[in-house]
C-alpha positions, -999 to +999 in steps of 0.1 A: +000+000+000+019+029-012-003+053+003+002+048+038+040+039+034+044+074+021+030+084+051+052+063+072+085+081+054+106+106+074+120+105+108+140+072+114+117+050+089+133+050+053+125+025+021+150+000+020+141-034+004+176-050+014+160-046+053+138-075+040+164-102+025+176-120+058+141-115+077+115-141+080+090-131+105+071-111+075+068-138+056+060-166+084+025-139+092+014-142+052+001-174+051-024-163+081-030-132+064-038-151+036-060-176+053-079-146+074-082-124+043-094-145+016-130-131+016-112-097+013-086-076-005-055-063+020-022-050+015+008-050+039+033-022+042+061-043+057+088-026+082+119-043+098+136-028+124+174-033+134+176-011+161+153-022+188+164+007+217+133+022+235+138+056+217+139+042+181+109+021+191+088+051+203+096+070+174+089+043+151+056+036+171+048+075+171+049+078+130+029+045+128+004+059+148+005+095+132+004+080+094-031+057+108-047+089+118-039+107+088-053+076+065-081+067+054-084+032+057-089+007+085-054-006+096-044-032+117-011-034+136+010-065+137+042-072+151+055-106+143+085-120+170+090-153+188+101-151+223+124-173+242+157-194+220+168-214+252+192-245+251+217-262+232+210-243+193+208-209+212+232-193+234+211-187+262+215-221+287+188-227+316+204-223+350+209-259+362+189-283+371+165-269+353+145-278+321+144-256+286+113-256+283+104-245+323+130-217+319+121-202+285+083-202+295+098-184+328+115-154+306+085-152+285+064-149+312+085-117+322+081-103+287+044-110+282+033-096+315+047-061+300+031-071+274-004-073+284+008-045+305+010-020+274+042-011+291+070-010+262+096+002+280+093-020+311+097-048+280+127-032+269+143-028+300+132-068+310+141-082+279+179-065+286+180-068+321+166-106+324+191-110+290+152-129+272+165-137+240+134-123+225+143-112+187+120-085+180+111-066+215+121-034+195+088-042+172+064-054+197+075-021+221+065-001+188+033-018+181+022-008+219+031+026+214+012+034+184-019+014+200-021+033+228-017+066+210-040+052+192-062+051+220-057+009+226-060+006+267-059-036+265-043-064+258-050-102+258-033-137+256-048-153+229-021-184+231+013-192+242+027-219+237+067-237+231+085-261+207+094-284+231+056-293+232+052-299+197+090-318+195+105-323+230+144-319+226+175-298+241+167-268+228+129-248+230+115-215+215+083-192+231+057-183+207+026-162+218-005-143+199-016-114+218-044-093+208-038-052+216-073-030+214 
């Protein structure tokens, strides 16, 4: 949707199609987007975002927010990350004694509850200070700025759930769908 990406220009956000070679969580959302839209027509405007600081995150959130109210259109917000890589693929270990999966649902816990929270920075400054190997906290802290200055006072836990329960092994990654309105 050219529109609205036009309105998205300026400030920190810039076009750059090599920002979307190497990501994957774009293109892991289309198939949903697909599935959920197929009685409809829709356009994306896809944005990937390296630095995931609170400051670049509120300003990236702000001119989300700013180019909804000046469109016309119905939008709707996503931010795609997984949470928790914990184990023997990932460099983050579980103290021990204890399991992968019992520790990465421990650290997502953390970073949901700020979540449903609407509190981006207190998931900013969890995910660094609790070291949650959460790969795109910078997004999600964006998508809760722009939804409360878009006037968004809730949030829900549609599902969480791991890897390890679909494939038990030595390594496990946190994935949850939470709803913002």
């Amino acid at each position: 949707e050219k529109e609205f990406a036009k309105l998205l220009l300026g400030g920190i956000i810039d076009a750059d199609e090599s920002a979307h070679i190497y990501e994957h969580s774009i293109e892991v959302q289309l198939p949903f987007l697909q599935y959920m839209g197929r009685e409809r027509t829709f356009s994306i405007v896809p944005i990937c975002m390296a630095m995931q600081d609170y400051d670049t995150s509120k300003e990236v959130g702000e001119l989300i927010a700013n180019a909804i109210d000046k469109y016309n259109k119905r939008v709707i917000i996503i931010a795609s990350s997984d949470f928790s890589h914990v184990g023997f693929n990932y460099s983050t270990r579980p103290p021990s004694g204890r399991c992968v999966d019992e520790y990465a649902m421990e650290q997502d816990k953390i970073a949901i509850d700020k979540i449903l929270e609407l509190d981006a920075r207190g998931l900013i400054e969890e995910v660094y200070q609790k070291n949650i190997t959460m790969c795109g906290y910078g997004c999600v802290a964006s998508m809760l700025i722009a939804a409360k200055n878009l006037g968004a006072s809730n949030a829900e836990l549609l599902k969480y759930g791991t890897s390890y329960e679909v494939a038990p092994a030595n390594s496990c990654v946190g994935y949850g769908a939470i709803a913002v309105y």
